[in-house]
KEMIRO-631490 format. One record per residue (C-alpha): x, y, z; residue in three letters. Coordinates in steps of 0.001 Angstrom, whole numbers, plus 500000, padded with zeros to 6 digits. Layout:
BEGIN
XYZALA...
% end
This chain:
BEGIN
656514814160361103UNK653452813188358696UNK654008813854355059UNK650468814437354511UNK650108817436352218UNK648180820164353645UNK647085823440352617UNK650041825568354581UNK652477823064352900UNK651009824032349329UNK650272827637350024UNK653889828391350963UNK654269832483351477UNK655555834019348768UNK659049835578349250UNK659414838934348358UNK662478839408345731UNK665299841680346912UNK664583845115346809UNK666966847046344695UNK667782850713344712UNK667731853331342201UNK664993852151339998UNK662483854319337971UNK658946854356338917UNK658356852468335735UNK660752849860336474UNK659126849352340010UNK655752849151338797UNK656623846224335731UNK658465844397338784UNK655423844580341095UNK653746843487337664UNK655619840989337113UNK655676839133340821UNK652085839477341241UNK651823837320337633UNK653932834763339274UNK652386834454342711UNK649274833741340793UNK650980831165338366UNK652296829711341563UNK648581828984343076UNK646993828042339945UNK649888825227339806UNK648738824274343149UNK644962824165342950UNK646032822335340000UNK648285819480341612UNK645476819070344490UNK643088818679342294UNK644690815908340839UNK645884814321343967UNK641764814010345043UNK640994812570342142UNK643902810121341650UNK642949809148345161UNK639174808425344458UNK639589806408341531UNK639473802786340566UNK642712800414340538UNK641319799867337033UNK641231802981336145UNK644709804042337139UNK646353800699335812UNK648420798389336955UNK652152800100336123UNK650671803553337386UNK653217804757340812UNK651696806446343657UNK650742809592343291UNK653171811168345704UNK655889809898343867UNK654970811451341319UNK657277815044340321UNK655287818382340319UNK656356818366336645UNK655307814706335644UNK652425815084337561UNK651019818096335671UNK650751816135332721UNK649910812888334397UNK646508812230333344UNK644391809009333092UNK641094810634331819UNK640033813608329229UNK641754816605331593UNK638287818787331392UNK636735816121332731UNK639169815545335438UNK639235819088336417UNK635711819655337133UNK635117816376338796UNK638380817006341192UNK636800820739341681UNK633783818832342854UNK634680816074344887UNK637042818941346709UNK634527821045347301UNK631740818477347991UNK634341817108351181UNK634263820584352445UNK630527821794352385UNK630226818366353753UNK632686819086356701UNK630171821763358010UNK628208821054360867UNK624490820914360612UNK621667822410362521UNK620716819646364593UNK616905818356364902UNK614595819989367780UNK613982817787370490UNK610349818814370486UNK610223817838366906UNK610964814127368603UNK608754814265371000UNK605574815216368711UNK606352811807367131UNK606781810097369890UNK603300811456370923UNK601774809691367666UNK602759806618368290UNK600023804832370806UNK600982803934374378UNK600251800607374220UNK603457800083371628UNK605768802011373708UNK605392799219377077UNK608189796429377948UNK612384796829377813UNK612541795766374282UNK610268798588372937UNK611785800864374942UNK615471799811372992UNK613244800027369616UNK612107803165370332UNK615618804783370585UNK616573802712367863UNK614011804538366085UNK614933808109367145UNK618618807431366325UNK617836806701363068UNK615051809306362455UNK618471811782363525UNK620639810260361437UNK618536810230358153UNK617576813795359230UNK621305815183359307UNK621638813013356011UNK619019814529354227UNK620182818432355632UNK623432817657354298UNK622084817051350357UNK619883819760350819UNK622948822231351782UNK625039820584349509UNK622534820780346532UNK621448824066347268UNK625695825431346796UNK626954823274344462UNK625881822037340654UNK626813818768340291UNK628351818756336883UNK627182816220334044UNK629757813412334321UNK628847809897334507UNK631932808599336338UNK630338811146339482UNK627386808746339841UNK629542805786340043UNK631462807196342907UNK628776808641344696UNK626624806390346428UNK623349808433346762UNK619631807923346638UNK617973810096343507UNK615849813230344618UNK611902812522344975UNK610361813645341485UNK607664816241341584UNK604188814945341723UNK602455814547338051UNK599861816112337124UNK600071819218338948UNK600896822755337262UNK602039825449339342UNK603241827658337219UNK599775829503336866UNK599360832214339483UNK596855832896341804UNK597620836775342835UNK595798838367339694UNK592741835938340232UNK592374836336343983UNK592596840404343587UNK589855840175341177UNK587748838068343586UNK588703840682346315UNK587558843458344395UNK584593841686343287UNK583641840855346348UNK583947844105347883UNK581814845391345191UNK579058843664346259UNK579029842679349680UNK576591845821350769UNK576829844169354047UNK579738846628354584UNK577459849987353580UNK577430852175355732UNK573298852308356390UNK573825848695357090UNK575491849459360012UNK572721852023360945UNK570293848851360216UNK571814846769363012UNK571474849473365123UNK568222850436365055UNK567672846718365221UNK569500846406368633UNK568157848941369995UNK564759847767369423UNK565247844078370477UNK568341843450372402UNK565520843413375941UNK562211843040374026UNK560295839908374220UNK557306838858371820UNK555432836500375195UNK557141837411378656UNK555744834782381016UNK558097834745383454UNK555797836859385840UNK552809834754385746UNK553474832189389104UNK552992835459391150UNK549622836155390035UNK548636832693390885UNK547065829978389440UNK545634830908385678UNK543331828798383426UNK544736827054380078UNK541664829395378166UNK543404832427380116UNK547205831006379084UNK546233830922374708UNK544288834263375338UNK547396836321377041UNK549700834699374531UNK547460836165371431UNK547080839441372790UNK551220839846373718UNK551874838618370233UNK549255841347368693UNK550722844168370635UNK554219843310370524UNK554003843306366881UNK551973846527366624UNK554756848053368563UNK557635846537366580UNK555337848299363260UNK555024851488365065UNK558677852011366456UNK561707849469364632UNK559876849398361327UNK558857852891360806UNK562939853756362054UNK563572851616359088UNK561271853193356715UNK562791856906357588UNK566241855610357003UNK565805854297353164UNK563399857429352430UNK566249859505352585UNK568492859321349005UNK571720859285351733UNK570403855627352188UNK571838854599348857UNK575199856726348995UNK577716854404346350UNK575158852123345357UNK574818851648341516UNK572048851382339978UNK572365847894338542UNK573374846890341817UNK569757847946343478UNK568250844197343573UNK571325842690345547UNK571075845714347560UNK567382845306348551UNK568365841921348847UNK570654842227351350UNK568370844288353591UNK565563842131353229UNK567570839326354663UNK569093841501357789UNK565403842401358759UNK564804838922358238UNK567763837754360536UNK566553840104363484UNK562832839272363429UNK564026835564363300UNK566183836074366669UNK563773838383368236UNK561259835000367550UNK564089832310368685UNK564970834485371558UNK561352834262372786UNK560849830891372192UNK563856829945373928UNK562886832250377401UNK558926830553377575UNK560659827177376913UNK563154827860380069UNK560344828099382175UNK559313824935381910UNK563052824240383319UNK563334821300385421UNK566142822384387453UNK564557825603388249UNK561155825685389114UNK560568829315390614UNK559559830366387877UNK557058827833386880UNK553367828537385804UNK550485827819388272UNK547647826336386232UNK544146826244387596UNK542252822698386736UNK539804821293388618UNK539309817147389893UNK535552815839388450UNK533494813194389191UNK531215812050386683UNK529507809169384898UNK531598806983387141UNK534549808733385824UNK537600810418387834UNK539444813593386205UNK540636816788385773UNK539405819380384049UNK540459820738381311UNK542286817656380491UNK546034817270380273UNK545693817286377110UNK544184820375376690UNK546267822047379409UNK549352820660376666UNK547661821270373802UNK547185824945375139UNK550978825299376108UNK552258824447372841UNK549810826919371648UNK552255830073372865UNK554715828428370349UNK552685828561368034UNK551406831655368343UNK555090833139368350UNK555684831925365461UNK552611833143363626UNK554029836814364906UNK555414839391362449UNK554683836969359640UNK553410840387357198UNK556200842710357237UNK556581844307353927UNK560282844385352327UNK561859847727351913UNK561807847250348335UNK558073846277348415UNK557449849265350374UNK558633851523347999UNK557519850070345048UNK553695849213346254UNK554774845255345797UNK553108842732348683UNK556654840926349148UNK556971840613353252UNK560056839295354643UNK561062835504355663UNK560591835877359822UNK559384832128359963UNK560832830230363053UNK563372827197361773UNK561962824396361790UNK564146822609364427UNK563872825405366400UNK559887824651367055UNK560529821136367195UNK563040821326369762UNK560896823612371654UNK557843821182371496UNK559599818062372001UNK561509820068375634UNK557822821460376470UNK556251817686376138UNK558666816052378270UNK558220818974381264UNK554648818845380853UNK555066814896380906UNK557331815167384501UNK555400817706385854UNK552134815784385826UNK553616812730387507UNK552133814260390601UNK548600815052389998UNK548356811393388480UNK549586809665391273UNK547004811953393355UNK543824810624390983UNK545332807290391092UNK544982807168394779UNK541435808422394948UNK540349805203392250UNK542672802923394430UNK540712803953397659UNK537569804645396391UNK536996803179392856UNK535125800273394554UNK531825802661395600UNK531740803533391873UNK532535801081389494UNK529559798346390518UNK531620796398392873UNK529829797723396500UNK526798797828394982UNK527567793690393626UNK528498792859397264UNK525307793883398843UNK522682792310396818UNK524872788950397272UNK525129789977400806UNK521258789808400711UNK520260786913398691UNK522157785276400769UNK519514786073403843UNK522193786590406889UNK520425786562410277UNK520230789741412524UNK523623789361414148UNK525299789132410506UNK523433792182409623UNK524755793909412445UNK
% end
């Protein structure tokens, strides 16, 4: 059998004493006492002689000297008193090397297997190819498990023991120090009280969340979720139009769309704010922001109701569809020796990006609210983005440019053909063909 002491060969059971008759309550109750004090003596001496086993075990030859017997020769008696260091200091570092072994003996949750494939995903194919990278990449993974179980193990261990203050502890345990906390930082300022204030600030004034807000987008839906400034998209039915006929439609759509948008959205608007409902929880140092933050709504829905247009004339120049197209009416001219069309493609361009510009030149006067009610000439910003017109030009150029490829080609045949009879060069053949008197037959 092995002698290796264990903890049922320590903890032996306590044998109960004798029982013995005809004694007084008293008596029984000092007895009971009594037994109880030595059962605990009893486990106290041997916490005490394990203690010091483990840490006669894990010390130095030096340390325990060259005349020193084996520990398990030692008596229970001697070895109570058998000490080779200060005994406070050998008691707590037995207590933690003991305890160390067995939070150490507990099994750790082991790493995800999707955690080791996410790395494996970082690392680029092209290092991953041939038999030895293959070996090098489980290489890799066993040692990205091991130092991961490793580093689980000091963070249970650290997390239920204290290691107490004993120099001797570092020399027998053979660990890396923890990672010191970045410098620099402080973190012990809070950010709870500051980002409630900035909540409550901000909910303060943001009057996007008022209530007649919300009655501001809808009267602004309403009016312009299937309203258009220019609606084109009808014209290839009626046929062929004239470029003067195209800028003249465009300027009368834009005047009456915007003296409906006056009569009906904006005088909606006007009814809302005239009622003192309108400005239900607003302070009255908080009047400008609030003013403010209708004028730039209004602002935001004439700007879409703008874009939106711009965007519906500039898909009718679409390439990919061209049902619906505009027919334009231009006429081929002969004069001064000269082949072309008329008006020129330039002016038929010039008067296409003219609807642009004549959508953006709509609803350009619209008073503010605030302006309104205080007799002030501020009107709000409604002006198209810049990139938005350029984007439209620049897509209305290069239609214009792909649609004309035809009629070109058309007048380039006609000079091709007949350019000859016009441009001097008949008229140079037959007085050569004359002074050069050719007899009857040649004439024929």
């Amino acid at each position: 059998t092995s002698k290796k002491r264990t903890l049922r060969t320590l903890f032996r059971a306590a044998v109960a004493p004798p029982v013995i008759s005809e004694t007084s309550p008293s008596q029984k109750k000092l007895l009971a006492y009594r037994r109880g004090k030595e059962q605990q003596e009893r486990i106290n001496q041997l916490l005490i002689d394990r203690a010091l086993e483990v840490c006669y075990l894990t010390m130095d030859e030096t340390d325990k000297g060259d005349a020193a017997p084996p520990i398990t020769e030692l008596p229970s008696t001697v070895r109570k008193y058998f000490i080779f260091k200060p005994l406070k200091i050998l008691s707590f570092q037995a207590d933690y090397l003991f305890l160390k072994k067995c939070v150490q003996s507990n099994p750790v949750i082991p790493i995800q297997q999707q955690w080791l494939r996410s790395m494996l995903a970082m690392v680029p194919q092209s290092l991953m190819e041939g038999r030895d990278r293959e070996l090098l990449t489980e290489n890799l993974l066993k040692e990205i498990v091991r130092d991961y179980e490793t580093s689980m193990q000091r963070c249970v261990l650290r997390r239920a023991l204290v290691k107490p203050d004993i120099k001797e502890l570092d020399l027998l345990e053979d660990e890396a120090p923890l990672p010191l906390l970045p410098l620099g930082l402080d973190f012990s300022s809070t950010w709870r009280n500051s980002y409630i204030k900035a909540k409550n600030q901000i909910i303060s004034t943001l009057h996007i969340l008022h209530p007649t807000m919300k009655t501001l987008l809808d009267f602004g839906y309403t009016a312009f979720f299937n309203f258009l400034v220019v609606d084109f998209s009808s014209s290839r039915l009626k046929g062929p139009i004239f470029c003067k006929s195209l800028k003249t439609d465009a300027t009368l759509s834009c005047s009456k769309a915007e003296e409906e948008i006056m009569r009906t959205w904006y005088q909606r608007v006007i009814g809302l704010f005239s009622q003192s409902e309108a400005l239900d929880g607003v302070k009255l140092d908080q009047l400008e922001p609030f003013y403010n933050c209708v004028a730039v709504l209004m602002s935001n829905q004439l700007k879409e109701l703008l874009q939106r247009t711009t965007e519906v004339f500039v898909k009718l120049f679409d390439p990919e569809d061209r049902s619906c197209l505009p027919l334009f009416k231009m006429d081929l001219t002969f004069d001064e020796n000269r082949m072309e069309f008329y008006p020129s493609l330039q002016d038929l361009e010039e008067a296409i990006l003219f609807v642009v510009d004549c959508i953006g030149q709509t609803l350009q006067n619209v008073q503010t609210i605030r302006a309104w009610l205080t007799g002030d000439t501020a009107t709000l910003d409604a002006e198209l983005p810049a990139h938005t017109v350029q984007w439209a030009k620049s897509a209305l150029r290069k239609a214009i440019t792909d649609n004309l490829e035809g009629p070109k080609e058309h007048v380039q045949g006609y000079v091709e053909s007949y350019g000859w009879l016009v441009d001097g060069t008949a008229e140079e053949r037959i007085n050569r063909f004359i002074a050069e008197q050719p007899s009857f037959d040649e004439y024929t």
